[in-house]
C-alpha positions in Angstrom: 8.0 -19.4 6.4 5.1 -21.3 5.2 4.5 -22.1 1.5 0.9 -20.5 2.1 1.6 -17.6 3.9 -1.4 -16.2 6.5 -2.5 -12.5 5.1 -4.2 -10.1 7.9 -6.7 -8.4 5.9 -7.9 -5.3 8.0 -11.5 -4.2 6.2 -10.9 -0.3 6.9 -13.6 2.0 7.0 -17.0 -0.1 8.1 -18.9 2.6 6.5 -17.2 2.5 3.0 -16.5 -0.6 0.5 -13.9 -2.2 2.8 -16.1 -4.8 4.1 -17.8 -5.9 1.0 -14.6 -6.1 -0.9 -13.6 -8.4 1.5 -16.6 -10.5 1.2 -16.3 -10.2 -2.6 -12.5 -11.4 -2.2 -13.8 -14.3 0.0 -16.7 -15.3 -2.4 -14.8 -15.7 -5.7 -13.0 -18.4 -7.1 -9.1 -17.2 -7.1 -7.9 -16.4 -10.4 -5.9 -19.3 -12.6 -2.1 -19.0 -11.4 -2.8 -16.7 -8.5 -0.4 -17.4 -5.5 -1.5 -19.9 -2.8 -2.1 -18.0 0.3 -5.0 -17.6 3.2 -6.2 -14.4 3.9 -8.0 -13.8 7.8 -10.1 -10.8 7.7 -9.6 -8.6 11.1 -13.5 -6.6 12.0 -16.9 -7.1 13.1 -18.1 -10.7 11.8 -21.6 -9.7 12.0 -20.5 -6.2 9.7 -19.1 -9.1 7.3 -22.7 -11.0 7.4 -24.8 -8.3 6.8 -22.6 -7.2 3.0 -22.4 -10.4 2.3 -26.1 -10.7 2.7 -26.7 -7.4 0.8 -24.6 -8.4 -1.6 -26.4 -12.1 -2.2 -23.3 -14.1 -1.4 -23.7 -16.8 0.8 -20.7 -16.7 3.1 -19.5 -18.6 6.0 -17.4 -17.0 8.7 -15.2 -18.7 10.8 -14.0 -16.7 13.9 -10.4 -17.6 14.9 -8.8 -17.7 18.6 -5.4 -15.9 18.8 -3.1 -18.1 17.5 -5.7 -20.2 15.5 -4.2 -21.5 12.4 -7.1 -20.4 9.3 -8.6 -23.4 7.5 -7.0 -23.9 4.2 -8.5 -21.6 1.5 -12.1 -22.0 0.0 -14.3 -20.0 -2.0 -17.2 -18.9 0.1 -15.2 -19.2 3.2 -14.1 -16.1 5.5 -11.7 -16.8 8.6 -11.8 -13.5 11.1 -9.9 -12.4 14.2 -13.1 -10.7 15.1 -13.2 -7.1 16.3 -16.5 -5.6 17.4 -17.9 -2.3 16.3 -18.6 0.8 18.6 -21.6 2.1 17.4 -24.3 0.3 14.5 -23.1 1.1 11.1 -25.1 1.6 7.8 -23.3 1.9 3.9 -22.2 5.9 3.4 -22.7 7.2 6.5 -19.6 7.9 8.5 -19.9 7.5 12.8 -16.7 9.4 15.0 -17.8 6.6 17.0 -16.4 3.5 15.2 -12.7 5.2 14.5 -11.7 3.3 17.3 -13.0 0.2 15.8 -10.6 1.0 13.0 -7.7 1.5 14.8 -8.5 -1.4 16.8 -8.4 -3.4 13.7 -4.8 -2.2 12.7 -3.4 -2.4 16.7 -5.0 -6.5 16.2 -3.4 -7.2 12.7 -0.3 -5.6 13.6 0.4 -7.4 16.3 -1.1 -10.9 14.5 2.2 -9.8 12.0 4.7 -9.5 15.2 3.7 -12.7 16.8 4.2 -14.8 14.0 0.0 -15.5 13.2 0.5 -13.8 10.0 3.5 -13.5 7.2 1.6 -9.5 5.8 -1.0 -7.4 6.4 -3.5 -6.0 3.7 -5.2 -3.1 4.8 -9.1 -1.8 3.0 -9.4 1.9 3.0 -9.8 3.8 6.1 -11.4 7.6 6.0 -8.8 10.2 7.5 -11.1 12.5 8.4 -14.0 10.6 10.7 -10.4 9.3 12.5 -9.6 13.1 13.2 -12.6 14.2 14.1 -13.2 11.3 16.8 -10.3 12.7 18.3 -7.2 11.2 17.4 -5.2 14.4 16.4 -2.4 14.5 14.1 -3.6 11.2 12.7 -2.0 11.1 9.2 -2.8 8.2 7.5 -2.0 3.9 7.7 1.3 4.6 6.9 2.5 7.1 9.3 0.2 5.3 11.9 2.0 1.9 11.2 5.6 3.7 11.0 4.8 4.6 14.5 3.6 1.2 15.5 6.3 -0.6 14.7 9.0 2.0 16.2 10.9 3.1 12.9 11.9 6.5 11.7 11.3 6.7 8.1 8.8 4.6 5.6 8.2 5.1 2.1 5.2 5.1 0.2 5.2 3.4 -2.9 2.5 1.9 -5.5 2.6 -0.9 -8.2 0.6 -1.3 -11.0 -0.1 -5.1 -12.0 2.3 -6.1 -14.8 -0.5 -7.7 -16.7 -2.3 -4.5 -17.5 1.4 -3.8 -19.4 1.8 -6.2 -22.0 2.4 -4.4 -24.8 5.0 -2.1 -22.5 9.0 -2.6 -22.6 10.1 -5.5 -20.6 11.3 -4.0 -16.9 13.2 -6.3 -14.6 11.3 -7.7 -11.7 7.6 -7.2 -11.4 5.0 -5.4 -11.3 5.3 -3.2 -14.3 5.6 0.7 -12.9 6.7 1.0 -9.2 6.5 4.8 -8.1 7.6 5.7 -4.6 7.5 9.3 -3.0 10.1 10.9 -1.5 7.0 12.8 0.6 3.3 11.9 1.5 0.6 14.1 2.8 1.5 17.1 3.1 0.2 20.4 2.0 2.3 21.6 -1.5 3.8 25.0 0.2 5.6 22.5 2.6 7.3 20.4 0.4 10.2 22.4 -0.6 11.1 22.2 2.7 10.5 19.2 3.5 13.0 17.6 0.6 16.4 17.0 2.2 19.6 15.2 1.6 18.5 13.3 5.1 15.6 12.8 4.0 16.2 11.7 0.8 18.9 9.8 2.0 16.8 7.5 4.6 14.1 7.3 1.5 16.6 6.0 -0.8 18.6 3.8 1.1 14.9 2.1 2.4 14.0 1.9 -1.3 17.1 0.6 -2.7 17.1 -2.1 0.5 13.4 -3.1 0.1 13.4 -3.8 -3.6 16.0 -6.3 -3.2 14.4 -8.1 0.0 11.0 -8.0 -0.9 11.4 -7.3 -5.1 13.9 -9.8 -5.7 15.7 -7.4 -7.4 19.2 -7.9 -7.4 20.8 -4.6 -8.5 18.1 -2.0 -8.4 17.7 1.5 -11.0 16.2 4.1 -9.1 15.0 7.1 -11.6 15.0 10.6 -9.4 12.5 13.2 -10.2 13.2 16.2 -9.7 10.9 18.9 -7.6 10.7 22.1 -9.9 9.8 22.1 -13.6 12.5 20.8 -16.0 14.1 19.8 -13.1 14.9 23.3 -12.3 16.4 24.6 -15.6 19.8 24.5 -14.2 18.9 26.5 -11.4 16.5 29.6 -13.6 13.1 27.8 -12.1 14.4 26.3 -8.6 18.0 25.7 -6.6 16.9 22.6 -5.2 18.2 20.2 -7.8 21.2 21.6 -7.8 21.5 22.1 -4.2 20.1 19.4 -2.5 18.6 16.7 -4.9 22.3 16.1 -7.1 24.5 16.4 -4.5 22.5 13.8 -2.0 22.7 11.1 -5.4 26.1 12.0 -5.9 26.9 10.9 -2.4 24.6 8.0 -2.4 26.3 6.5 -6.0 29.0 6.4 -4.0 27.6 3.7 -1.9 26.7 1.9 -4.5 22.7 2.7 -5.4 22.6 3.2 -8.6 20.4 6.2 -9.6 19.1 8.3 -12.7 18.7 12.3 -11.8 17.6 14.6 -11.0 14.9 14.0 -14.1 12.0 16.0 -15.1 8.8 14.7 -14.4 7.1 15.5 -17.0 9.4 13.4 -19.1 10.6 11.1 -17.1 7.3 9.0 -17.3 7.5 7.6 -21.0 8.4 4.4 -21.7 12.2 5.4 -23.5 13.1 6.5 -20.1 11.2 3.9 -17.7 12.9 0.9 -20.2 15.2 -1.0 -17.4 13.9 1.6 -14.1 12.8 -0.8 -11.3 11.5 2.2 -9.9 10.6 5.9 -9.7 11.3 8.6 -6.9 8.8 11.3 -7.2 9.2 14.4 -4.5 5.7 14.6 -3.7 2.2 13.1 -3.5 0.8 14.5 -7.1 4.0 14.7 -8.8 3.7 10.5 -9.3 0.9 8.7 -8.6 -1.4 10.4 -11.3 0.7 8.9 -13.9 0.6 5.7 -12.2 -3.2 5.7 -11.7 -3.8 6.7 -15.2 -1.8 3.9 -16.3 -3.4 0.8 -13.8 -6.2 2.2 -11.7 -8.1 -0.1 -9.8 -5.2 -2.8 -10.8 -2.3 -1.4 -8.6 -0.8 -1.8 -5.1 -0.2 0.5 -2.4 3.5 -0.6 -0.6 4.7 1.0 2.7 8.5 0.1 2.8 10.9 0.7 5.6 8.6 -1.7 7.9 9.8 -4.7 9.7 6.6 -6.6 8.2 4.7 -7.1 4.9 1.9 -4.5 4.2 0.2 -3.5 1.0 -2.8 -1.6 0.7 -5.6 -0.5 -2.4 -4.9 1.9 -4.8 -8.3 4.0 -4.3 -10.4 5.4 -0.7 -13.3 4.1 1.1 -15.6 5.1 -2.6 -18.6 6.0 0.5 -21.3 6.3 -2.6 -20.5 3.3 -3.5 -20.7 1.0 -0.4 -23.4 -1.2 0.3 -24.4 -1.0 -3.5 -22.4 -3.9 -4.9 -21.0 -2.1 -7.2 -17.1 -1.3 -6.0 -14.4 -3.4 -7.7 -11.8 -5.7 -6.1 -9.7 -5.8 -8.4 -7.0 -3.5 -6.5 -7.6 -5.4 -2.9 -7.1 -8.7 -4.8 -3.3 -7.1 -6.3 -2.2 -6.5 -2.9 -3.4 -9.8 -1.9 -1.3 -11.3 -4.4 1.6 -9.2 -3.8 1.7 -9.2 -0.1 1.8 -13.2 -0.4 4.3 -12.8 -3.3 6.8 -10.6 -0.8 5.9 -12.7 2.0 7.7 -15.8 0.1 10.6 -13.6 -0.9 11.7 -11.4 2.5 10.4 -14.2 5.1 9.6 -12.5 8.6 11.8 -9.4 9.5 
């Protein structure tokens, strides 16, 4: 493993802020004591030109041959694996004919991941939508699409807030400061109930517990359990599924060794007397975690998929259409999971 890991940084939706954040990313001096890594950007060099010439940043691209090693990292300096768009593209205004450039751009970075060109892969926001409508049914998101690339059963979703936005919070072990994971993604609410299992939550668990210690550094890991129902189900008066499938699943699971808090109510689970020595959280469902966690480091906070046999991190926030093209998004969230990526590059190595 190199001591300056190669990041693939896919720039997601060409329509949306993707490509100017990672102009913006290219074009700014790296913060003092940020991790020494080289980030290739995977699209359409000429898509990069034109933001970077909206945006007033002069910016030189170099375009890469597979298998290129990337100059060593400069301010005002792009590498690219490039990948062409379909159809012309202007700021805000989706086109069903570029989702294959998107997916293109994953297929190209995941397989820069498997063949050694790069340690991780950042991903920019893609829309979910213009992908469906092009066609590409059942399409569910990056992380389902890159469970199924890489041939695994289960992934987890999980997001970071940056530790510095937390100073004045209790000391947690390991870093960043609030890691929330979700024992289910997208999926509409009347379907979660069903959806929570003990096999489900088993794989999640186990995936969690296993992937903060390769890529965390975390040697012993606390996992705090929400629970699906209010209260945590009241002992049963507002919901069974604590008692029947959430408790006995940890029970089982402590038995292995994980060491795990719950089933806890959500509502006060998420205060910092409870979070004080957590590595992580285990919500049940989209909107039962990441609020909190947005409230407490939007814009400053890592999207995770675990489970892979690579490195990938993504933004905290979506392809902000009204925004693109303006100049105005901020990169603060592409240039966390940037950081981390590189930071769980050095720690797991290649898978």
């Amino acid at each position: 493993m190199s001591v300056s890991p190669v990041l693939a940084l896919t720039t997601g939706e060409p329509a949306g802020v993707g490509p100017e954040l990672a102009v913006m990313l290219a074009t700014e001096a790296p913060a003092a004591g940020a991790a020494d890594h080289r980030v290739v950007a995977v699209g359409d060099p000429d898509l990069l030109a034109e933001r970077a010439a909206a945006l007033g940043r002069p910016l030189e691209l170099v375009e890469l041959a597979p298998h290129e090693a990337p100059p060593a990292p400069c301010p005002g300096r792009l590498p690219v694996w490039p990948v062409p768009l379909r159809a012309p593209c202007r700021p805000g205004v989706l086109d069903t004919r570029n989702a294959d450039y998107v997916l293109e751009t994953l297929d190209r970075a995941i397989r820069g991941c498997r063949d050694g060109e790069a340690a991780g892969l950042v991903t920019a926001p893609l829309h979910k939508a213009v992908i469906l409508e092009a066609g590409h049914a059942g399409f569910r998101g990056h992380t389902e699409y890159l469970r199924d690339a890489c041939g695994v059963d289960e992934v987890v979703m999980m997001l970071a807030t940056d530790r510095a936005l937390h100073a004045e919070a209790p000391d947690w072990r390991g870093d960043p400061a609030l890691r929330v994971a979700l024992a289910t993604t997208h999926l509409p609410l009347r379907e979660v109930s069903d959806a929570v299992t003990p096999e489900r939550l088993t794989r999640v668990l186990r995936i969690l517990d296993a992937d903060l210690r390769r890529w965390f550094g975390v040697a012993a890991p606390r996992i705090a359990v929400c629970g699906l129902n209010p209260h945590a189900g009241e002992g049963g008066h507002l919901g069974r599924e604590e008692l029947e499938v959430i408790a006995p699943t940890l029970a089982r699971l402590r038995q292995e060794g994980l060491t795990l808090d719950g089933p806890l109510p959500a509502d006060t689970l998420f205060t910092p007397r409870h979070l004080a020595g957590v590595d992580a959280v285990l919500a049940m469902y989209h909107d039962q975690g990441l609020p909190v966690l947005k409230y407490a480091g939007f814009g400053r906070a890592a999207n995770i998929t675990l489970g892979l046999p690579l490195v990938r991190t993504s933004v905290d926030h979506g392809t902000a259409l009204d925004l693109a093209g303006r100049g105005e998004a901020d990169p603060g969230s592409l240039a966390v999971a940037v950081a981390l990526a590189a930071d769980m590059a050095r720690r797991g190595g290649h898978a």
